[in-house]
Structure formats: C-alpha cells, structure tokens
N, C-alpha and C positions, 0 to 999 in steps of 0.2 A: 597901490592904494586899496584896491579890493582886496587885496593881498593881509595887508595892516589890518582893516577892519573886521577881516572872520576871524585871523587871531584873536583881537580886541574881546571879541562877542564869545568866543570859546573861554579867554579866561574870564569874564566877566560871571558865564553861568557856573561852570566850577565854584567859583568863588561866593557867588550867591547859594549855593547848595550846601555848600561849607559852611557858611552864619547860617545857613536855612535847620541844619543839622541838630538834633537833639543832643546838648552837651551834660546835662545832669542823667542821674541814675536814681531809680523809686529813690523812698523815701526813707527815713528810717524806720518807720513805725512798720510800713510796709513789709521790709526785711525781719525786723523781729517777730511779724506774728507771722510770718512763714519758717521764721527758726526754731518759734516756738511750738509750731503744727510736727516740725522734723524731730524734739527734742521727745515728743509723744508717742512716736514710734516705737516699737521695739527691733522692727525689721524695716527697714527707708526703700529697698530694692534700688542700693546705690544712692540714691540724689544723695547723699551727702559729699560726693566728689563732686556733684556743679554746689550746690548748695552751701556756700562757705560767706561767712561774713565777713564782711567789708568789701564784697563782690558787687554787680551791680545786680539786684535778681528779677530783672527783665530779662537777664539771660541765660536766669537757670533752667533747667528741664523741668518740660511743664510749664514755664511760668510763659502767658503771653500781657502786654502793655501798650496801653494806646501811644498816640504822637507823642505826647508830653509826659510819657515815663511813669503813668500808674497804673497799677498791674488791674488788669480787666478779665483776666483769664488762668482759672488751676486747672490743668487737664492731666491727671494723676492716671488714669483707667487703665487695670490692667499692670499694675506695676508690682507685686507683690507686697502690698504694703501693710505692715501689722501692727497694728494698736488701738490709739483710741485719739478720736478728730478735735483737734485741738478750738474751743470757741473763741482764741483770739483768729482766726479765721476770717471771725465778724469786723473784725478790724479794717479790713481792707476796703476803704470806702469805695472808691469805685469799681470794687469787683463783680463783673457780671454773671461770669458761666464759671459754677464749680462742680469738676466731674473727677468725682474717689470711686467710681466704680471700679466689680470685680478686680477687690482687694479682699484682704481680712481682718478690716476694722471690726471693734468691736468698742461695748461701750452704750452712751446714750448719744442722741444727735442733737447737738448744740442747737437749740432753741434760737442764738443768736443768730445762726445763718438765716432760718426759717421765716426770723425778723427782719433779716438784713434792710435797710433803705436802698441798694443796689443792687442785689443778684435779681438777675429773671432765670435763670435755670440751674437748679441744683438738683443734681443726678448722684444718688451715693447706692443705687441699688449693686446687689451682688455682694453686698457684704454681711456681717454676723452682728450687725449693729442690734441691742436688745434694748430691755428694759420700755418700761409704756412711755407714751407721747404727750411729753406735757401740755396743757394748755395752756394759749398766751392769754393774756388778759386782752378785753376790749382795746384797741389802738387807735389814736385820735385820724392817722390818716393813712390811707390804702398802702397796701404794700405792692413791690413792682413784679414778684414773682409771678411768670407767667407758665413755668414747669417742673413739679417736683416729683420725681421718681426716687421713693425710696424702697420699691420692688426686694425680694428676695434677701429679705433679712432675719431675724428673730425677736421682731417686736410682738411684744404681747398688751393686754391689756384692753381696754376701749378707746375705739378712736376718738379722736378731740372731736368738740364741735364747734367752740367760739372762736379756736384759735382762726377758723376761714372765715371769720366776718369781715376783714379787711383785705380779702385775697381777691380784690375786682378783677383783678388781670388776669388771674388761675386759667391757666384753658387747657392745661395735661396734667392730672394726677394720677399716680400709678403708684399704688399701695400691697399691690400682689405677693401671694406668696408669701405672707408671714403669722400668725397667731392674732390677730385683732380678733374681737369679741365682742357681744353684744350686738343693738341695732344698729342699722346701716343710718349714721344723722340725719335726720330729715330736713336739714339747714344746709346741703350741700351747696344746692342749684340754684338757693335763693340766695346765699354768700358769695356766689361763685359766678354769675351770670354769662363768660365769658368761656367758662366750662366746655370744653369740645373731646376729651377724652377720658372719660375715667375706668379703672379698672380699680377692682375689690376683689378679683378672683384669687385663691387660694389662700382665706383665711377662716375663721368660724363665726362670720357673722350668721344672726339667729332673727328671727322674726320675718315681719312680713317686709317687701319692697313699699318703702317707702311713699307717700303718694306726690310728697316732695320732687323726687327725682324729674318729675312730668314736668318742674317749673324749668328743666335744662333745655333752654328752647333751643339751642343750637350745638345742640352736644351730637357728635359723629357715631363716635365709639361707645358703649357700654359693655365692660364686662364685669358680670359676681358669678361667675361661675366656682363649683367647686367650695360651696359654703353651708351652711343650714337654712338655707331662707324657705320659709312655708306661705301658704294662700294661693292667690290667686294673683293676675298681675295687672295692678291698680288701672282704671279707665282711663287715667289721666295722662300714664304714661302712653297709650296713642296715638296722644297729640302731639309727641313730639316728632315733627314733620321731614325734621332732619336727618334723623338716627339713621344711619348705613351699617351698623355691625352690632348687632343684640346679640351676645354670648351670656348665658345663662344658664351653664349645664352643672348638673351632679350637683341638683338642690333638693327639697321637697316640694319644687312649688304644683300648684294643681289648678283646678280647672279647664273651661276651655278655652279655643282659639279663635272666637268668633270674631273678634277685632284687629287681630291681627292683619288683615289687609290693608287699615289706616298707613302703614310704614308701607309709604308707596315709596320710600327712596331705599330701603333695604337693599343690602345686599349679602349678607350671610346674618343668617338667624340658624341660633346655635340653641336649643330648648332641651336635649337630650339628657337622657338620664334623671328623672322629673315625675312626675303622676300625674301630665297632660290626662283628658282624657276625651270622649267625642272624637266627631271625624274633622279632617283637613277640609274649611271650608269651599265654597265654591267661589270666593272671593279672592282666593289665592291668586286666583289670575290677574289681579290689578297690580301685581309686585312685579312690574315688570323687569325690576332691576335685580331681582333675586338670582344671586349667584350661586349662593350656597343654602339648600335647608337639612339642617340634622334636626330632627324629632324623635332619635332613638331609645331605645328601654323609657315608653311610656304605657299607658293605658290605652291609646286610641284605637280607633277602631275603624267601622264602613267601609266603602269603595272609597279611592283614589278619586278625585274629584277630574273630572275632563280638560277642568279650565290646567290644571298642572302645565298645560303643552302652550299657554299662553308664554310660561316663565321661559323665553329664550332664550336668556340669558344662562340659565343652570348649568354650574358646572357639577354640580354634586350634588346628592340626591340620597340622603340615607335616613330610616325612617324603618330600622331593623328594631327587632325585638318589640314589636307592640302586637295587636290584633286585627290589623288590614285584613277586608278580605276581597271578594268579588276577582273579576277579572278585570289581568292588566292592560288587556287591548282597551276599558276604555281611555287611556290615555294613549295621545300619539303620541309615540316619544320621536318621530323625527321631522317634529317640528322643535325639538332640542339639537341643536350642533352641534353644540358646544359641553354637551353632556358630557365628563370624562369619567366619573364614578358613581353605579348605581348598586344600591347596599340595600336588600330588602328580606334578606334574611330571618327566619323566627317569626314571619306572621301565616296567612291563613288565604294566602292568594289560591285559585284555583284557573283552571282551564291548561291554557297552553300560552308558550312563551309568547309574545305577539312579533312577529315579524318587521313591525316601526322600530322597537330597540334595535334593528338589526340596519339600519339609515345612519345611526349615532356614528357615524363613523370615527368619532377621536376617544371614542369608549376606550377608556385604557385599562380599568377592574368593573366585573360585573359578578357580583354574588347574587344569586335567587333562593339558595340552600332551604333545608328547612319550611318550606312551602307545602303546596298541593297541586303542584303542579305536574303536568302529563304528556303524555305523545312523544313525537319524536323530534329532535335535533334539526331544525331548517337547514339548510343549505346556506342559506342567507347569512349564516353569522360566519360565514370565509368574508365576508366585505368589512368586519373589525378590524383592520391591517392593526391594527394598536392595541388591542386587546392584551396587556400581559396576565392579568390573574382572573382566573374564571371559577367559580365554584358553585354547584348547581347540586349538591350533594343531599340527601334527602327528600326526593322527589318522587314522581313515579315514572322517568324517564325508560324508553327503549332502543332496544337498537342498539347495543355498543360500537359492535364494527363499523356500523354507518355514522355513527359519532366519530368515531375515529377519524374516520377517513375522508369526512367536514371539516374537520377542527385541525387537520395538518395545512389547512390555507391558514389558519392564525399563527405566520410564523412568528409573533412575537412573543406569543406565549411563554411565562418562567414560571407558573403556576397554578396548575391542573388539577381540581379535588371535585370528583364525582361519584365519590361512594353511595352505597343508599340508594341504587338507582339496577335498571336491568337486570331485576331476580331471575335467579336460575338461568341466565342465558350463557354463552361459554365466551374465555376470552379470548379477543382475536387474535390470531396467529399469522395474517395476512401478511408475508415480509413486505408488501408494498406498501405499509404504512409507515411514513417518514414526516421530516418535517417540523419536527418538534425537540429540532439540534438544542432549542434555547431553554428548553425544560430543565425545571430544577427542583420542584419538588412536583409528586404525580401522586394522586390516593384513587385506587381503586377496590374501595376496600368495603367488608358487608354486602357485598352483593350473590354469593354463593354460586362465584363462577367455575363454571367448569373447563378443564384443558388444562397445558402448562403455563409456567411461567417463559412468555413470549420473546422469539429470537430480537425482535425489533425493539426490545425497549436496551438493547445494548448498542443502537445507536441514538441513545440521549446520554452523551459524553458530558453536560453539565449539571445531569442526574445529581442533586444531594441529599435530597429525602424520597424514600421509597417506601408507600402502602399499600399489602396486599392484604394484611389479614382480612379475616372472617369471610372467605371462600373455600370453594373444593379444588384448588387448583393439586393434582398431581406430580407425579416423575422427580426429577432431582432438581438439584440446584446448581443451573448451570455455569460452569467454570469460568463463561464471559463477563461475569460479575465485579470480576476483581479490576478490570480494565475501567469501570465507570471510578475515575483516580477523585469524582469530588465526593462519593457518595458515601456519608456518615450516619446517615439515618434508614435500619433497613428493618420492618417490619412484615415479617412474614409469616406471622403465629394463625393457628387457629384452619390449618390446611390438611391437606393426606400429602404433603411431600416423603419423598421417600429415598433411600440409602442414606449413603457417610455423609456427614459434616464435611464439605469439600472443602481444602487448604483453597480454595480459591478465596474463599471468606476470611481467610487471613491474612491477605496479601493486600486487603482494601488500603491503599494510601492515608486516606482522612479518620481511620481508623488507632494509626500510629500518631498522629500530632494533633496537635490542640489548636492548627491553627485553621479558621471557617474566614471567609471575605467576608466583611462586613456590611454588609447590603439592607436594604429594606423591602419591607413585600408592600405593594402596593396597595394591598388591607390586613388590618394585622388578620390573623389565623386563631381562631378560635379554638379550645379543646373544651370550655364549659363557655355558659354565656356571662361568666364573670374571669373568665381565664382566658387571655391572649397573649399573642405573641406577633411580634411588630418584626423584628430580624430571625434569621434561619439559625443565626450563632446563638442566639438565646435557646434552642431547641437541646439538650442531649444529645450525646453520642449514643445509641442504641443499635443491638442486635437483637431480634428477637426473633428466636426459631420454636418456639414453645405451639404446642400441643400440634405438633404432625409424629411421624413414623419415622422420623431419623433413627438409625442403625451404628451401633462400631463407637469405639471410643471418642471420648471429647480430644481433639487436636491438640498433640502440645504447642502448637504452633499457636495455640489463641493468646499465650503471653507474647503476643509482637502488638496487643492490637490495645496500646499502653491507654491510648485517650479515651476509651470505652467509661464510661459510667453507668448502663446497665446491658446486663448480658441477663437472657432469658432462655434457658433450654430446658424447660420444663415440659411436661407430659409427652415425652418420646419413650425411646424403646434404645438409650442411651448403655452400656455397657459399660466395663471396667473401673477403674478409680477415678478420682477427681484429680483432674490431669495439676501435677506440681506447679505448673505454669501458670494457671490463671492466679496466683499469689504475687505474680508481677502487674498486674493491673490495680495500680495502687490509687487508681483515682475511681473506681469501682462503688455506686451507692448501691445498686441493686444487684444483687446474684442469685439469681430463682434456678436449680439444679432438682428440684422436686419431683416425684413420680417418673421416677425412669428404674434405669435396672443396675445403679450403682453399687460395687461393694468398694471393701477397705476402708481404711482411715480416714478422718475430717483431719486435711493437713492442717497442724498449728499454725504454719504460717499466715493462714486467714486473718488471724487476729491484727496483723501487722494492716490487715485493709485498713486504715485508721476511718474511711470515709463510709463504710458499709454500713447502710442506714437499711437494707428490706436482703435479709437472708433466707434461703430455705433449700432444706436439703431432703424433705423428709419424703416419704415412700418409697425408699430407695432400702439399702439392705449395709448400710453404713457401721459403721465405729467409729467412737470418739466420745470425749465431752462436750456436752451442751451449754458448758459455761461458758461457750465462745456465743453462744446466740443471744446469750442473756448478757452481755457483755458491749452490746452492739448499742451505738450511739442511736435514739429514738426520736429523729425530727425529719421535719416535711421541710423538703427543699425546694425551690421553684423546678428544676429538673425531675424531680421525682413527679411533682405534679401533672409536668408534660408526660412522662411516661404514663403515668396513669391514665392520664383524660384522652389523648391521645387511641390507646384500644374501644373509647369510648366513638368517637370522632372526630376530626379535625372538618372544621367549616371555614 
C-alpha cells in the first residue's frame, strides 16, 4: 500500500508539471519585429541559423522570455552585427533589457525604444550609431527606463533636453565618448531625480557646469571629463552630499577648491588637467573617505596641507605638474597605508625626501622627479618591498653608490629613472651590487659620470631599456651586452667611449624582431610633459652610439638588427664606407651617420628605406646624389617623438 501510493504521487507530480508546462510560443508580432531588426542587418554574426520563422523565438540566440512566452530580453553584445536597429524593436511590449552592444551598428537610434512603455535598460553603447538625438515631445506619463547607455558612438549634435522630462526612473545615463555639443541641460537632475550615475565625458560640451546638476541629490557617480567646460564649480554642486566619484578632468574649469571638503562621502576626485588654482585646503582632512585625489597639470600652489595624513584611506595621490612648494615632511605620510601611488612630479618641493613615505609600505610607484629636492638616499626605502617604479630624476640627489646599494633591497623594482642627480660623481663599479634581477628599464643619464660602463648591470637579464647618455663614461663597450636577450632600447650617446663598434651590439635578440611583451608601467613615462608613454612596446627600437670616439668600420653585421627604427652613430671618428647592410633595416625612420670620417658612395639602395623619415650623412667625405634626401618622406611619428624627447629626458 505505501508501495501504491509513492507511485500514485510520483505520477501525479509528473503529470502536474506537464499541464503546469508552457505549451505556446511568442507571439507573432513578437517574431516579426525580430525578423524585422534581422532583415536590417547587413552582417547577423549567424542568428539567422537560430533565427527562422515559424520557429518559436524564445529560443533563438539571444532571445530570453518570461513564464508565459513573451520575450523580455535581447542580449545581442558582442556579436558582430552590422547595420542599422530596426524601430519595430519597440514592438515588443514586454521587453525589458535590450543590449546591441559592441557591435557595428550604425544609423540613428529609434526613438521608440527610448519611449518604449517596458524596457528599463537599453545598452546599445560600442557602436557607430550617428546622426543627433531627436527629442521626444512632452509625454502624458513617466517612462520605465531606469538605464540607458549609449556610450562610445558617433553622435553629434546637442543633447536633448525635454526628451527626460518623463524619465523618473533614470538612475544611469552614460553618454560618453561621442560629439554632443553645446550646454551640458540644466533640466537633467530635475527630470531625473532618481539619477545615481551620469557620465558626459568624452564629448565637446561647452560652457559652464550647470547649477542644475546640484538638484541630483543622490547621484553617486559624476563624470564630464574630457570636454570644454569653463568657470568655476557651481556652490550648489556641494551640496550634493552623496557624490563618491567626481571626475572632471581635461576641461577649462578654474578657480578654487575652498569647498571642496563638503563631499565628505568622496571617494575619487579626479580635477586634473584644469586651471585649478590656490592651495589644497586645510579642510581636506574631513574627506575621510578619499581614495583617490588627482589635481594634476593645474595652477596651484603653497605647502601640502598637514591635514592630507587625515585622508587614510588614499590610495593615490597625484598632484604633478602644478606649483607645490615647501617641504614634504609636513605631511605624515605613514599615517597613509594604504598609499600605493604617489606622483608629485614638476612642482617646487624642497628639503629632503621625509622618511614617513618610507612607512607606506604598499607604495608600489613613487615619482618625485623634477623637484628641489636634496641629500641623500635613506636607508629606509629598502622597507617598500612593493615598490616597482621609482623615478626621482631631476633632483639634487648624492651618493650614487650608496643609492645603489639601498635600492637592491627593492627587489621588486622593473623601473629605475634617476638621471639629473649626482654630478660629476663616478659610476659605481662595486660587483657587489645586485638585486635588481627585476629591472627593465634603468636611466642614469645627464649626470656626467665618470668610469666605465659597469660589469654589474649584466646581471639585469630583464634589462629592456638602457640610459646612459650625457655622461663621461669611458673604455669600450662591453661584449656582455649582447647576453641582456630583452634589451631593445640602448642609449649611450653623448660619452668618450672608445674602440670598434663591437659585433656584440649585433647579436642583441630584441634587436632582430618586432616582438616586445606587452606589459604596463606602473606610470606612464614621460619624455615632454605632454608626451608619455604607458607600455615599453610603444617605445622604439633604438641604438644610439652618437657623439663618443668609436673607431674602424660600421659592422656589416648591423643588417641582422632588422627591427631597429633608429640607429644613431653620429659624431665618431667612424671610417670607411656606409656598410651595404644597413639597406636591410627596412623598418628604419632615423639614420643619423653625420660627422665621422666616411668616404665612398651613398648606396642607392637607401632609397628602398620606404620608412626613412630623419637622414643625415653630412660631414663625412661622401659621394652620391642628394636626391635621395630630398626624396625622404617628411612626418613626425610617435616613435620619432620618443626618440627625440627621450635625449631630453625620460621622467
């Protein structure tokens, strides 16, 4: 009998689940305005093998549908799809979430989604969608959309501003990244009251920040960075008590930061690139939540305010390129823990490093470059175990050896630039200097050292850029060179080296391919203070042996070294012809062979460099035509640029 009855109850629920079952399929109207969005296409990226009529299209790709079989969901993202968005789309009454992103639509954006009575999220960013943004007329009642990102397209024009009067729900717009123009509406935050994320950054809005914006009383996110906007930033916006992310960089705006403190829920304020100007209040200290502050390339000025060491939260700290001055002991910085990147580059600090940076212990990039800063190297900074990029270049720092021989306890280091520091002292020779296996790029360059080039820097095996110029380093160029297998960036112009151009210099591995790891530096690397560089592989391929006493012929051996794009062996004491071979370095912009002591021929086959953009052969005792120089393609490359700025300095 128990027996019977769990049968009983096993078929019973079966059977109940079976009539329980959804037996219809959408609808048809449903199906054709999705055939109709396919029929728009020029390129589908396949759906048209799920995509078939008379099918049921709750089960085509992409399509999702509630219990009772009407489609609720287009998740398209990503699919290679090419044309233009079909506005029977709008059709689909209960569709809630439509996402065409990162496709290659193109076209205008049906207005009827915009309007729909059912979507809350319509995401069509990542596409080429153009043409201005119509407005809707006034509408009798709210709409449901609660997010619409149409980020990273090709709209132009002036943003709407009526079309949000019935957008109560809005609480994420994201308009980034495309041509809008004109004022930023000042109807946003009073149409939108639900408003918790907006972003305007990357288009040409113009005027001043709106005093509107202040009515977004619970708005999280703000970003317009990256537009025209001029003034000052409205009093109103203060109040907005909420705000955790104010990004607002690469505008005109101006004035000072006196109220800045109100945004005690802050957490990254992003002002840089701007005509801030005044010092960093003493108020600063009420943002306890401040994670992030960038104030860079402004006007400011004064001491660093004390209260700074209240912000414990800071991770970041960068505030380069303005007119700071005083010393930076008076901030503690280790009452910062959590400190990982400090950027203070290009202003007017004086004294000495302070010893509290040196508590930060998860400090992972520390630039001070470009200062006024002096003494010597603490001890103390072997306790940055984290430390990977350090650049302190432009200072009036002493003591190299003893630098050195500090800075091998930062075994994490991949980033070492300290030129501009330790005049006229010599470089160290000490083989006991190790420790710095993880190096990858080194500049010790302008400091007018004297001595060789050091046996110990051939055990930095992950060595891929090397600056020595503008010193007196002597003797030859040692044949262990060829063994550092990553290194493709070697400047060493502007010295008294002396003898042959050693074949070790041809035998460099990274010299012969084009291929660099794709890596990031933990700040980009300056060569102007509008020129950087964020990876190593964006850098050129460069040799540069110019203006020492090299002797003896140019190597034929230099056509091995194919991925070279500028070679410089100018102002030596160079002999014989222009070796046949360098006419195999066809990826070659610059070839500087100038004031040495060449004769013979300018081989024809130069001409064949198609990419030779900076030649020069002259003070030498040559033949040829010069209609190969006048022949020479005449434009600045980002490469040439590095090369350039680079002899300048890297910060």
């Amino acid at each position: 009998m128990i027996r019977f009855s769990t049968a009983f109850h096993g078929v019973a629920l079966v059977l109940l689940l079976f009539l329980a079952s959804p037996t219809r399929s959408c609808t048809e109207q449903e199906s054709n305005s999705l055939l109709q969005f396919l029929a728009g296409l020029s390129q589908d990226g396949g759906l048209n093998m799920s995509w078939r009529n008379g099918t049921d299209c709750c089960t085509w790709k992409g399509i999702s549908c509630s219990t009772d079989r009407t489609v609720t969901d287009v998740f398209l993202a990503s699919r290679n799809l090419q044309g233009i968005i079909s506005p029977f789309l709008g059709n689909l009454m209960g569709l809630l979430r439509l996402n065409l992103s990162y496709n290659s639509l193109f076209g205008e954006l049906p207005m009827e989604l915009v309007s729909s009575r059912s979507i809350i999220i319509l995401d069509v960013s990542f596409n080429r969608l153009n043409k201005d943004l119509q407005d809707l007329p006034s509408l009798s009642s709210a709409q449901p959309l609660k997010v619409l990102n149409i980020s990273s397209n090709l709209f132009t024009g002036h943003f709407p501003s009526t079309t949000w009067e019935t957008m109560k729900s809005l609480s994420v717009l994201n308009i980034s990244n495309n041509s809008f123009m004109g004022q930023i509406p000042s109807v946003l935050c009073a149409s939108m009251p639900s408003l918790t994320m907006l972003d305007l950054s990357y288009n040409q809005f113009s005027g001043n920040i709106p005093p509107g914006l202040g009515n977004c009383s619970v708005i999280t996110h703000l970003n317009a960075g990256n537009n025209n906007l001029t003034g000052a930033l409205p009093d109103i916006l203060f109040n907005v008590s909420m705000l955790e992310h104010l990004s607002l960089p690469n505008n005109q705006l101006e004035g000072s930061l006196s109220g800045i403190s109100k945004f005690t829920n802050l957490v990254t304020l992003d002002l840089g690139s701007n005509r801030f100007k005044g010092n960093i209040p003493d108020s600063i200290g009420e943002m306890k939540k401040l994670g992030e502050i960038h104030l860079d390339h402004n006007m400011m000025s004064g001491e660093l305010p004390s209260t700074l060491s209240n912000c414990r939260e800071l991770i970041t700290m960068d505030l380069k390129n303005n007119n700071f001055s005083g010393e930076l002991s008076k901030v503690n910085f280790s009452n910062l823990p959590n400190l990982k990147t400090l950027d203070l580059v290009w202003n007017n600090f004086s004294g000495t490093i302070p010893e509290s940076i040196y508590a930060c212990s998860n400090l992972v990039a520390l630039r001070l470059s470009a200062n006024r800063l002096q003494g010597q190297l603490s001890e103390s900074i072997g306790n940055l175990k984290s430390l990977s990029f350090l650049s302190l270049v432009e200072n009036s720092l002493t003591n190299i050896t003893t630098t050195f021989q500090i800075l091998k306890r930062c075994r994490n280091l991949t980033t070492l630039l300290i030129g501009l520091n330790f005049m006229h002292e010599a470089m160290p020779e000490d083989d006991r200097i190790d420790g710095f296996e993880n190096l990858q790029v080194l500049a010790i360059n302008d400091c007018s050292l004297s001595g060789k080039i050091p046996l110990w820097l051939s055990k930095l095996k992950n060595l891929e850029m090397l600056f020595l110029y503008n010193n007196q380093l002597t003797g030859s160029t040692p044949n262990w060179i060829s063994n550092l297998n990553y290194l493709f960036y070697i400047d060493i112009s502007n010295n008294s080296l002396t003898g042959e151009i050693p074949t070790a210099l041809m035998d460099m591995p990274m010299l012969k391919t084009n291929m660099v790891a794709p890596k990031v530096f933990e700040l980009p690397i300056y060569t102007t203070q509008s020129l950087q560089y964020r990876m190593p592989n964006a850098f050129p391929k460069v040799m540069n042996l110019g203006n020492n006493n090299f002797t003896g012929l140019i190597p034929k051996e230099i056509g091995q070294l194919k991925a070279l794009l500028s070679l410089n062996l100018s102002f030596n004491k160079l002999s014989g012809q222009i070796s046949q071979s360098i006419c195999n370095l066809t990826n070659l912009q610059v070839l500087d062979l100038s004031s040495n002591n060449l004769n013979g021929t300018i081989p024809d086959a130069l001409n064949d460099l198609h990419f030779l953009s900076r030649f020069n052969v002259s003070n030498n005792d040559l033949e040829g035509s010069f209609q190969l120089q006048a022949s020479l393609a005449r434009f600045q490359t980002p490469a040439l640029k590095a090369i350039e700025n680079c002899v300048v300095s890297c910060l």
